[in-house]
mmCIF file as Biopython writes it, N, C-alpha, C and O atoms, coordinates in Angstrom:
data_model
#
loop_
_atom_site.group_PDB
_atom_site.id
_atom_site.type_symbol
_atom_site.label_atom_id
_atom_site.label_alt_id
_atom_site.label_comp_id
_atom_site.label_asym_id
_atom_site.label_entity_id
_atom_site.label_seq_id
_atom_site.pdbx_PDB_ins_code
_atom_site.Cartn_x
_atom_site.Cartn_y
_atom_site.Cartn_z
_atom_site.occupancy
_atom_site.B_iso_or_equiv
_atom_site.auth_seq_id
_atom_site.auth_asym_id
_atom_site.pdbx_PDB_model_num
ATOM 1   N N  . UNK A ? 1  ? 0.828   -1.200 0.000   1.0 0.0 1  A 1 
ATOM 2   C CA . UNK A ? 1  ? 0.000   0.000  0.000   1.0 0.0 1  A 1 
ATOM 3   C C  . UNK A ? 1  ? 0.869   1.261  0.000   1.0 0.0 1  A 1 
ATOM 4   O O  . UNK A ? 1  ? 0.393   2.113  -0.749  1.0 0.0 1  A 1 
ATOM 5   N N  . UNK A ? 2  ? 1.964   1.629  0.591   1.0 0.0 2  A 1 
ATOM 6   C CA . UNK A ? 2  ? 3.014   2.364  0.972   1.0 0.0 2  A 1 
ATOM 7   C C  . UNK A ? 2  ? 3.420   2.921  -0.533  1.0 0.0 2  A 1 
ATOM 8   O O  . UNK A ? 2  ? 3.456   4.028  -1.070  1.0 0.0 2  A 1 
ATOM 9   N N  . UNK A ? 3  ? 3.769   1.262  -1.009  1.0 0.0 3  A 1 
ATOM 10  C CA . UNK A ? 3  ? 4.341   1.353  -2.329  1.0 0.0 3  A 1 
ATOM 11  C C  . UNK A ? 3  ? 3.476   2.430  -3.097  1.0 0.0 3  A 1 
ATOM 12  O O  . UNK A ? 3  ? 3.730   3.597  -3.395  1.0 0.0 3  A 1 
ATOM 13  N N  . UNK A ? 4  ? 2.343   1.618  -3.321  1.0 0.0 4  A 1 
ATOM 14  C CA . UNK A ? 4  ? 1.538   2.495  -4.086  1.0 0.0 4  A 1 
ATOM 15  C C  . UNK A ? 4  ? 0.984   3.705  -4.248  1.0 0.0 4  A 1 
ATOM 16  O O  . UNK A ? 4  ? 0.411   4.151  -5.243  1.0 0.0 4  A 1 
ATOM 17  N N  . UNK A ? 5  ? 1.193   4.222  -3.188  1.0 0.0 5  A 1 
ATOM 18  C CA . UNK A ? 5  ? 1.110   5.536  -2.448  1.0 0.0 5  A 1 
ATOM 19  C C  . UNK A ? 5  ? 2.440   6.253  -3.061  1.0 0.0 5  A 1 
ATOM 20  O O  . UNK A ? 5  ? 2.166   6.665  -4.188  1.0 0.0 5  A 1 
ATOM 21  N N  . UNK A ? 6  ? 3.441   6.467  -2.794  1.0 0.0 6  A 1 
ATOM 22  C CA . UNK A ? 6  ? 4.717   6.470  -2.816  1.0 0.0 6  A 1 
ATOM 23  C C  . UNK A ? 6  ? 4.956   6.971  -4.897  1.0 0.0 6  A 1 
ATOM 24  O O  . UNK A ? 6  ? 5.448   7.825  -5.636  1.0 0.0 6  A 1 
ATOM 25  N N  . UNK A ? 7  ? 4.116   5.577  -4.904  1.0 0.0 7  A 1 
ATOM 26  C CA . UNK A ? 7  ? 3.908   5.956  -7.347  1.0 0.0 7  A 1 
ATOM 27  C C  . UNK A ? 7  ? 2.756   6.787  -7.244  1.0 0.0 7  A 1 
ATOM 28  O O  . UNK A ? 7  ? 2.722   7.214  -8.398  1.0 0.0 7  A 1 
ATOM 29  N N  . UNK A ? 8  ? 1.897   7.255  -6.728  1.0 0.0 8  A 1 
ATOM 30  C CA . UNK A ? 8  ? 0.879   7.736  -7.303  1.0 0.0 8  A 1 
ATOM 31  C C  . UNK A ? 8  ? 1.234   9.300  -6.783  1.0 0.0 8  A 1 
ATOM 32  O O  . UNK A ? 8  ? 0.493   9.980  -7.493  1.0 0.0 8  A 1 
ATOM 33  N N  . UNK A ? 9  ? 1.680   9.849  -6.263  1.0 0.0 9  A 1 
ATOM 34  C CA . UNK A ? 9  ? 2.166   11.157 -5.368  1.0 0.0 9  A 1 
ATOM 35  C C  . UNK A ? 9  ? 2.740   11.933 -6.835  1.0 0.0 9  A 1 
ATOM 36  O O  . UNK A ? 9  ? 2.209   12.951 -7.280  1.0 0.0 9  A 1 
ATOM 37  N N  . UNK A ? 10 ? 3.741   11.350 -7.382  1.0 0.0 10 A 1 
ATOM 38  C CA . UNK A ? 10 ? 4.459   12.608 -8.023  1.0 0.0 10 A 1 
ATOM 39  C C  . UNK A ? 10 ? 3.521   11.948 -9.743  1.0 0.0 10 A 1 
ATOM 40  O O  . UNK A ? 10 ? 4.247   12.254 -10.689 1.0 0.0 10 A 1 
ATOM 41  N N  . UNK A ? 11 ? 2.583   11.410 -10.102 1.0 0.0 11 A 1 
ATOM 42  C CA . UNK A ? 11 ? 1.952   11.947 -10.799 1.0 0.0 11 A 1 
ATOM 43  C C  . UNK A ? 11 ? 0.730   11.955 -10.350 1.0 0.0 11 A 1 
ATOM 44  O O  . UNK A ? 11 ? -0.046  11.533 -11.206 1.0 0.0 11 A 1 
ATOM 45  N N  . UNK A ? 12 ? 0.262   12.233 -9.445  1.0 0.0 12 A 1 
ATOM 46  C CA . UNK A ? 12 ? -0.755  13.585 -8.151  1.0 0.0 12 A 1 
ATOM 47  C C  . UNK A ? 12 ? 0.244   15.150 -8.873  1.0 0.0 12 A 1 
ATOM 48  O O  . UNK A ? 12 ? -0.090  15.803 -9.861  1.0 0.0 12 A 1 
ATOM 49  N N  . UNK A ? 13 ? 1.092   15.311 -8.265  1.0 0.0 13 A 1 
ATOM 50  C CA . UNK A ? 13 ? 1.706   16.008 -8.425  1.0 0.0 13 A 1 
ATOM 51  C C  . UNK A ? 13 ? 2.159   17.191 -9.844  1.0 0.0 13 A 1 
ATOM 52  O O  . UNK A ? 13 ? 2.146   18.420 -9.912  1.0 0.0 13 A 1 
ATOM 53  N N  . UNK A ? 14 ? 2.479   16.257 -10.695 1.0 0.0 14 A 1 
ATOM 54  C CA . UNK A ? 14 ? 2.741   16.260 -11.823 1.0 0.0 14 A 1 
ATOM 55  C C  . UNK A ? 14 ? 1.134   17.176 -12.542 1.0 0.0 14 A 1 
ATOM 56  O O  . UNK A ? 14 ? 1.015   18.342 -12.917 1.0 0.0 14 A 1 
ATOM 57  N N  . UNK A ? 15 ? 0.225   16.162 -12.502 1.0 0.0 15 A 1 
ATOM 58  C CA . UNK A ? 15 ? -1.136  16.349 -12.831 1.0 0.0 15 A 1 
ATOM 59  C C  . UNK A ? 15 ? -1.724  18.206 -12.550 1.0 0.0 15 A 1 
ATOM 60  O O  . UNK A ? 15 ? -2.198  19.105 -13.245 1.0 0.0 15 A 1 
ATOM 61  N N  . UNK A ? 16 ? -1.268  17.975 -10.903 1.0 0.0 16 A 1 
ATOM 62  C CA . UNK A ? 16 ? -1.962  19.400 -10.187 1.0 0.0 16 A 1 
ATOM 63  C C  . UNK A ? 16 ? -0.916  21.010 -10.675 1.0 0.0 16 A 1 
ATOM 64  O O  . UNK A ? 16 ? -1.109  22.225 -10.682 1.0 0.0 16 A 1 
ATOM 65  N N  . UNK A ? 17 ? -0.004  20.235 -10.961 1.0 0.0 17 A 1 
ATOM 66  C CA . UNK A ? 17 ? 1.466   21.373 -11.644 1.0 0.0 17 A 1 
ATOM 67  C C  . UNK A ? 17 ? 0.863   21.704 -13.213 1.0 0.0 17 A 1 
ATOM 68  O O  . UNK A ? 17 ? 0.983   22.881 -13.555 1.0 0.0 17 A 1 
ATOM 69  N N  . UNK A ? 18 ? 0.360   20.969 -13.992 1.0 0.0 18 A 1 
ATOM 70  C CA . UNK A ? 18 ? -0.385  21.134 -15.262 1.0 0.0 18 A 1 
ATOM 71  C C  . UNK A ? 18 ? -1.794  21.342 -15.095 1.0 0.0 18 A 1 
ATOM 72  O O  . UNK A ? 18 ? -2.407  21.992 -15.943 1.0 0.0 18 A 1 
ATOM 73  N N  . UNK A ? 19 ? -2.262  20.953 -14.287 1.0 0.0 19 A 1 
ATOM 74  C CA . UNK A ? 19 ? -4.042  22.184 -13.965 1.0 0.0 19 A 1 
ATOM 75  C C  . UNK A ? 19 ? -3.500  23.216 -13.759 1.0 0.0 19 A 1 
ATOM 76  O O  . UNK A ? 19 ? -3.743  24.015 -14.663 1.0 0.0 19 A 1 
ATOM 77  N N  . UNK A ? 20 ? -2.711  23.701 -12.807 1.0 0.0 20 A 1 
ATOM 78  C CA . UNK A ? 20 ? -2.078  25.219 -12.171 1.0 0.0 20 A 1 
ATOM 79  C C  . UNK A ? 20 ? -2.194  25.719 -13.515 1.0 0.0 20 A 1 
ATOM 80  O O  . UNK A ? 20 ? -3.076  26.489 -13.895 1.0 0.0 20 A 1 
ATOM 81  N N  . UNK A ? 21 ? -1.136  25.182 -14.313 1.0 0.0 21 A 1 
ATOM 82  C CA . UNK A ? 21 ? -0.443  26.057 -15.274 1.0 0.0 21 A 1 
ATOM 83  C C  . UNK A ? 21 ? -1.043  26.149 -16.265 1.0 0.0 21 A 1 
ATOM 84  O O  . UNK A ? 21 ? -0.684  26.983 -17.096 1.0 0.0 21 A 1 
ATOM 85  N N  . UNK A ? 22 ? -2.234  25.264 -16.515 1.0 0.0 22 A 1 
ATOM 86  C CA . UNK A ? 22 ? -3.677  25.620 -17.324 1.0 0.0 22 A 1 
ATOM 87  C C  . UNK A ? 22 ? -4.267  26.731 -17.324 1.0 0.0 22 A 1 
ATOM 88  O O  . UNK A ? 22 ? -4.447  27.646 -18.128 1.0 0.0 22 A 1 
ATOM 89  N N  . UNK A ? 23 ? -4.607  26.431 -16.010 1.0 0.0 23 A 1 
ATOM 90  C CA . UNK A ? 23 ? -5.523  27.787 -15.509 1.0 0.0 23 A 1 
ATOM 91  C C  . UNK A ? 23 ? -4.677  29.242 -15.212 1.0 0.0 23 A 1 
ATOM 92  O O  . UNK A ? 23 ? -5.222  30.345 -15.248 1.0 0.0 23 A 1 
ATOM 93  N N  . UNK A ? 24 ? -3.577  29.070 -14.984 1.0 0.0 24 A 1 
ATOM 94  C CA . UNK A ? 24 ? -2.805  30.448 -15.273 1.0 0.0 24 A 1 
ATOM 95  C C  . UNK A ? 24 ? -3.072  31.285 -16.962 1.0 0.0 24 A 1 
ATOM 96  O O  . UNK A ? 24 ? -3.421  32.339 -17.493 1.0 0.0 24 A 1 
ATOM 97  N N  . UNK A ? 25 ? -2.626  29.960 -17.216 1.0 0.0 25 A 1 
ATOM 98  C CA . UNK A ? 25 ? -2.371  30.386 -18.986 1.0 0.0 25 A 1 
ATOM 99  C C  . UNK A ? 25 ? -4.216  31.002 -19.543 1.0 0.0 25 A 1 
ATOM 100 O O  . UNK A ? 25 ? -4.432  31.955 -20.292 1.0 0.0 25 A 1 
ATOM 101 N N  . UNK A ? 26 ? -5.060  30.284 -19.021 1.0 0.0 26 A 1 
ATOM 102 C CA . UNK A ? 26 ? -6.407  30.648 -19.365 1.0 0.0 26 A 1 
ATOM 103 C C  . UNK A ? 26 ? -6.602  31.684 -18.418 1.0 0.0 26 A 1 
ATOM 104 O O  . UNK A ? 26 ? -7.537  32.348 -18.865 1.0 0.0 26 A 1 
ATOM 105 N N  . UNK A ? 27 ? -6.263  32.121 -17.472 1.0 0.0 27 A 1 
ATOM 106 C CA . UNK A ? 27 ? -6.391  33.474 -16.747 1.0 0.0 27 A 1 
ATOM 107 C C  . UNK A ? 27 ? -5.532  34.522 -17.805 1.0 0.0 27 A 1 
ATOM 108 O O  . UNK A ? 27 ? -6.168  35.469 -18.267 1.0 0.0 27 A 1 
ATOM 109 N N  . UNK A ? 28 ? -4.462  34.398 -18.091 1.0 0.0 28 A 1 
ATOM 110 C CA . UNK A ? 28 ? -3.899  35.514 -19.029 1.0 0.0 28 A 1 
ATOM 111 C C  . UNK A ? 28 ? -4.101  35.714 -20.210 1.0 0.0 28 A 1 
ATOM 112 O O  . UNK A ? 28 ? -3.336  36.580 -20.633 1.0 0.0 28 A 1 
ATOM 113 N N  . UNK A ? 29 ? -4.658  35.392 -20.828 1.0 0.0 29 A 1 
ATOM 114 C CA . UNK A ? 29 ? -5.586  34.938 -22.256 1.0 0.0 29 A 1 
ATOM 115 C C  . UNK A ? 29 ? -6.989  35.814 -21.742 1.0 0.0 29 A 1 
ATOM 116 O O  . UNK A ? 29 ? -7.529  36.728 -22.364 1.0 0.0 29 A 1 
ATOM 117 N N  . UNK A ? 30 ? -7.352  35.312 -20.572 1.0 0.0 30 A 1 
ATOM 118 C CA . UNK A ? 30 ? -8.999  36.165 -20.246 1.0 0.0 30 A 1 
ATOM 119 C C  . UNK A ? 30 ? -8.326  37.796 -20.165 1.0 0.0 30 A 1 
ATOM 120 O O  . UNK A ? 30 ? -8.664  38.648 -20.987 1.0 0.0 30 A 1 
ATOM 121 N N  . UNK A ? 31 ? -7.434  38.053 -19.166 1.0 0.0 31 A 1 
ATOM 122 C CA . UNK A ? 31 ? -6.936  39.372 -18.595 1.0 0.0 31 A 1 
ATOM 123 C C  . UNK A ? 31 ? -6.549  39.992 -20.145 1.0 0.0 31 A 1 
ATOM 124 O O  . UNK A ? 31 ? -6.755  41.176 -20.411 1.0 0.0 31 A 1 
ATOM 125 N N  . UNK A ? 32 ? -6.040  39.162 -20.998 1.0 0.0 32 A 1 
ATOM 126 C CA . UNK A ? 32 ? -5.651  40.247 -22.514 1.0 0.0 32 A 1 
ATOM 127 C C  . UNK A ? 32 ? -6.710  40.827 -23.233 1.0 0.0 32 A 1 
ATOM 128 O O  . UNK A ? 32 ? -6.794  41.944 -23.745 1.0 0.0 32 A 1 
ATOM 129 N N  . UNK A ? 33 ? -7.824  39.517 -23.174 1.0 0.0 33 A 1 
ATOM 130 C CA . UNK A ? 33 ? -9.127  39.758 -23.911 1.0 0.0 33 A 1 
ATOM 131 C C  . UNK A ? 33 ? -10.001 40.621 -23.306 1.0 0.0 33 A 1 
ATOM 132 O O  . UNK A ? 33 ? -11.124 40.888 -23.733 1.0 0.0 33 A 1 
ATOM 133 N N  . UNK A ? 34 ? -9.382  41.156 -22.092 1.0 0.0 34 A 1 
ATOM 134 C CA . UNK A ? 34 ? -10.766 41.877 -21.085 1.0 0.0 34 A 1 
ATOM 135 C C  . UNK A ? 34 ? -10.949 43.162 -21.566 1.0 0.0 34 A 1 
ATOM 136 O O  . UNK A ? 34 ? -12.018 43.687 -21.253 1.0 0.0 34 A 1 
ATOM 137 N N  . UNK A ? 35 ? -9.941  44.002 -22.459 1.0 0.0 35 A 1 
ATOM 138 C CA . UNK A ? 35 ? -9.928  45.119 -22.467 1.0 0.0 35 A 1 
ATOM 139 C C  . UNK A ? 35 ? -10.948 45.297 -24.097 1.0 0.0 35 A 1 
ATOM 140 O O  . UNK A ? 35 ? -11.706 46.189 -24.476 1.0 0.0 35 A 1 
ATOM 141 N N  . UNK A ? 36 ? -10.571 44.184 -24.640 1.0 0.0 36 A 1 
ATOM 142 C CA . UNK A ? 36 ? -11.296 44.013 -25.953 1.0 0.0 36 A 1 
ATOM 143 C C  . UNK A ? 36 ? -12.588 43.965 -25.904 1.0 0.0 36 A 1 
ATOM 144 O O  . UNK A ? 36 ? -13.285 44.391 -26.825 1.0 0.0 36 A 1 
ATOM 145 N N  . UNK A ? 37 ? -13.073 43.433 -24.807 1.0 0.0 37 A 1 
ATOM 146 C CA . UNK A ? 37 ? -14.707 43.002 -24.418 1.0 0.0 37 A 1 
ATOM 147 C C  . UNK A ? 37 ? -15.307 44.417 -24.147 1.0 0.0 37 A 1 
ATOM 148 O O  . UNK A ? 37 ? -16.291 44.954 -24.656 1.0 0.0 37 A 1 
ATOM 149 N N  . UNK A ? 38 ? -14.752 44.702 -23.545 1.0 0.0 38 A 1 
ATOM 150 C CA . UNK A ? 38 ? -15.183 46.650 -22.558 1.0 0.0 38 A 1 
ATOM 151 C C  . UNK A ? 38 ? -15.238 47.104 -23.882 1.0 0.0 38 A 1 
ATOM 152 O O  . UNK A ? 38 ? -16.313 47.466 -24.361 1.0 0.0 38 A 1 
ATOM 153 N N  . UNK A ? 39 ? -14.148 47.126 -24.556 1.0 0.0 39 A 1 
ATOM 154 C CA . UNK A ? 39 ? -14.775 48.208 -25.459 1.0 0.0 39 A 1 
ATOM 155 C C  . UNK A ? 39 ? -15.832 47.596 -26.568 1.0 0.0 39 A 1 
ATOM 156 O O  . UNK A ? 39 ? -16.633 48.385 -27.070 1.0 0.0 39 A 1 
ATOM 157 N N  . UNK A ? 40 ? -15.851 46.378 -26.916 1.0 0.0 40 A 1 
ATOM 158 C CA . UNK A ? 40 ? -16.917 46.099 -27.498 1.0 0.0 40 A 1 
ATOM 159 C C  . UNK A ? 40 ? -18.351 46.065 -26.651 1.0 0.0 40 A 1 
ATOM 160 O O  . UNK A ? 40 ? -19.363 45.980 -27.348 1.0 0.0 40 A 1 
ATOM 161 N N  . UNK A ? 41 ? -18.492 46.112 -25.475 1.0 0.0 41 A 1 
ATOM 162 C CA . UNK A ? 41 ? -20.062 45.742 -24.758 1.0 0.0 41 A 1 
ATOM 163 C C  . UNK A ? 41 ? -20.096 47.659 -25.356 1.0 0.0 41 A 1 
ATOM 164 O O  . UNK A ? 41 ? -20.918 47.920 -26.235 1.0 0.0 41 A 1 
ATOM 165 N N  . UNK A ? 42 ? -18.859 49.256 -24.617 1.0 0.0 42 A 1 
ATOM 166 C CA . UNK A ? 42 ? -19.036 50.019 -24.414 1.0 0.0 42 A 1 
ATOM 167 C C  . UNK A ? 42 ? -19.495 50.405 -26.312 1.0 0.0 42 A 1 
ATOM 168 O O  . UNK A ? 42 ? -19.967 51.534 -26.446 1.0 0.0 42 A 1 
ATOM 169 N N  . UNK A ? 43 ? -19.418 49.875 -27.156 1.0 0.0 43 A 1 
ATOM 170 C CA . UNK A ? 43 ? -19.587 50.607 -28.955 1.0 0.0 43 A 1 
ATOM 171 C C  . UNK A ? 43 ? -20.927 49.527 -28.870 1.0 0.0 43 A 1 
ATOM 172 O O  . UNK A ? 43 ? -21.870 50.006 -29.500 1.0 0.0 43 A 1 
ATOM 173 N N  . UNK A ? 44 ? -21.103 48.809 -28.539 1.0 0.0 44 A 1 
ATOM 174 C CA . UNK A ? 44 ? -22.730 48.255 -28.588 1.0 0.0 44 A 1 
ATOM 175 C C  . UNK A ? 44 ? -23.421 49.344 -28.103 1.0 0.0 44 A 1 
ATOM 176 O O  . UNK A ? 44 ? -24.117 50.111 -28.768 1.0 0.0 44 A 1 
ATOM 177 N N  . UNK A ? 45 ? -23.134 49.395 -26.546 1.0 0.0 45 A 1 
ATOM 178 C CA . UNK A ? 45 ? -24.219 50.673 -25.957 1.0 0.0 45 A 1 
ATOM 179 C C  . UNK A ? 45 ? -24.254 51.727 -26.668 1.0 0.0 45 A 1 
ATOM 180 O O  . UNK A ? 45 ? -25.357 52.223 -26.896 1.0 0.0 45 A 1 
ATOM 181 N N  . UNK A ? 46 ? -23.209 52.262 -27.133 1.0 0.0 46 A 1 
ATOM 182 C CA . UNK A ? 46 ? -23.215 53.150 -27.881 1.0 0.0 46 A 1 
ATOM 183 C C  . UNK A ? 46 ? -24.212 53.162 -29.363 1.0 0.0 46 A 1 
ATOM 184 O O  . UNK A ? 46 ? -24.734 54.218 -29.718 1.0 0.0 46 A 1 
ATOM 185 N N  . UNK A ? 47 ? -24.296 52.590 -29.717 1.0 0.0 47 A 1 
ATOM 186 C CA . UNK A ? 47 ? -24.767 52.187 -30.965 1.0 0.0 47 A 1 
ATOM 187 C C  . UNK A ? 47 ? -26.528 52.097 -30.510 1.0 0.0 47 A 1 
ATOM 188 O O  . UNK A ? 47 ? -27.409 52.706 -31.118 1.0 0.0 47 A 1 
ATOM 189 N N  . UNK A ? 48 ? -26.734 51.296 -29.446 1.0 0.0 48 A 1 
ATOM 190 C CA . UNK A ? 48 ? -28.198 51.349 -29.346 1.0 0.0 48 A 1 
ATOM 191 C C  . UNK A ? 48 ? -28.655 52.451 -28.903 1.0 0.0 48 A 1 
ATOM 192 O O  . UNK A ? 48 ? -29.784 52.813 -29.233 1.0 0.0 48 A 1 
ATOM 193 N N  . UNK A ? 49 ? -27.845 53.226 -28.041 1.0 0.0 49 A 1 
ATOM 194 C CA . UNK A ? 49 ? -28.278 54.727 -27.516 1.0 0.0 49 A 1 
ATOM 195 C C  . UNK A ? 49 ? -28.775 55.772 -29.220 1.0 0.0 49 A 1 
ATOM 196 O O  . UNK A ? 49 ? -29.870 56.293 -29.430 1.0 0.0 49 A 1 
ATOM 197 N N  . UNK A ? 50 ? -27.610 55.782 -30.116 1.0 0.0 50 A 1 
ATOM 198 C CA . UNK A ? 50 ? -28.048 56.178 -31.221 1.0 0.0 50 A 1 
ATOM 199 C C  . UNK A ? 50 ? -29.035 55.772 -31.972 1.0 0.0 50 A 1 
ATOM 200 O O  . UNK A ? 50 ? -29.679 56.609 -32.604 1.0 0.0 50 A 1 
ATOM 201 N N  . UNK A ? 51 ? -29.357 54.352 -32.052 1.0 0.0 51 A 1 
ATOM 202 C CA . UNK A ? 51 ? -30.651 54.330 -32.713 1.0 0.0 51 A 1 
ATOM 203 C C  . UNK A ? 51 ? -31.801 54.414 -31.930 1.0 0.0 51 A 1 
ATOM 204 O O  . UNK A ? 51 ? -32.860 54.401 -32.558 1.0 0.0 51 A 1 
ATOM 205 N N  . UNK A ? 52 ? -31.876 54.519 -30.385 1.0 0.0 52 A 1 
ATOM 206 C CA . UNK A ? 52 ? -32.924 54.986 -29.676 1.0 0.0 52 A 1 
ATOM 207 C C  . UNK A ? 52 ? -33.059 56.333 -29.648 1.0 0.0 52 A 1 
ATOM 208 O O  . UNK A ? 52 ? -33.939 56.671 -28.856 1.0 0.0 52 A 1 
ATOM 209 N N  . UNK A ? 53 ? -32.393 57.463 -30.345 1.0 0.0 53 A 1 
ATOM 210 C CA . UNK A ? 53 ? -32.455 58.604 -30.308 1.0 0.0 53 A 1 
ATOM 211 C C  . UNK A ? 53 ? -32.651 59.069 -31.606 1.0 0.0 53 A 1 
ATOM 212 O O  . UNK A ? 53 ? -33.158 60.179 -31.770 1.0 0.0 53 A 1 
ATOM 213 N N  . UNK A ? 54 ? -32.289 58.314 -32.640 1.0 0.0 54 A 1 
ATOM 214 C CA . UNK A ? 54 ? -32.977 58.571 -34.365 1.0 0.0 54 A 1 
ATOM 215 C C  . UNK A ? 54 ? -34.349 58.065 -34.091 1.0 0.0 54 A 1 
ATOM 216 O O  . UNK A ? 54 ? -35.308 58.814 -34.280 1.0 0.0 54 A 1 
ATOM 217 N N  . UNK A ? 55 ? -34.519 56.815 -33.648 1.0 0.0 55 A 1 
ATOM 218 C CA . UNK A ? 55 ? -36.220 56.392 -33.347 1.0 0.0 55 A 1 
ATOM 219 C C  . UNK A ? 55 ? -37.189 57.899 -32.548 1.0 0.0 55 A 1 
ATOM 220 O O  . UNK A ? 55 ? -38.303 58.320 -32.862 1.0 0.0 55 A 1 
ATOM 221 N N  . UNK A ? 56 ? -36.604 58.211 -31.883 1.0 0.0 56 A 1 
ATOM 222 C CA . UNK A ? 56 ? -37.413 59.154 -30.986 1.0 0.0 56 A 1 
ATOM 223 C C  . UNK A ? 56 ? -37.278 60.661 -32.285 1.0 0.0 56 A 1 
ATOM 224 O O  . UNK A ? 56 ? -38.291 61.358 -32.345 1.0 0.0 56 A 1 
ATOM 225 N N  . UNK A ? 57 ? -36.130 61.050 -33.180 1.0 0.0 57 A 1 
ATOM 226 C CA . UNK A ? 57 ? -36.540 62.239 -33.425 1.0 0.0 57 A 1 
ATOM 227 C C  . UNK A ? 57 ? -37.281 61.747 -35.015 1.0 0.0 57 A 1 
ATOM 228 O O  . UNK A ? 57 ? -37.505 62.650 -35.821 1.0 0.0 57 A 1 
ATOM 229 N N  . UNK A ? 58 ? -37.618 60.358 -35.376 1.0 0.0 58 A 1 
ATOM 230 C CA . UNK A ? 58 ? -38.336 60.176 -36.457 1.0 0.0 58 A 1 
ATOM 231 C C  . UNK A ? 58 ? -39.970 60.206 -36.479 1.0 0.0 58 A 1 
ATOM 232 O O  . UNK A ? 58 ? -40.576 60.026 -37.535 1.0 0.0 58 A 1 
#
């Protein structure tokens, strides 16, 4: 049992070192894309504010 314990630890290990470094890498990928999103949600709003204001002076 010892034994087996003993093999399964460093690829436990191994495994949880490559989730980490998954989810890092997909955290900095989100943090690059975040600034891209803002300004696309902020030129949407923009855009519907203008056609709610051509609707109102038509």
């Amino acid at each position: 049992m010892a034994l087996t314990l003993q093999r399964l630890d460093p690829d436990r290990r191994r495994r949880r070192l490559q989730l980490l470094a998954e989810l890092a890498d997909a955290k900095s990928v989100r943090d690059r894309e975040r600034p891209r999103r803002v300004r696309h949600d902020r030129l949407r709003e923009l855009i519907a504010v203008r056609r709610r204001l051509a609707s109102i002076g038509s």
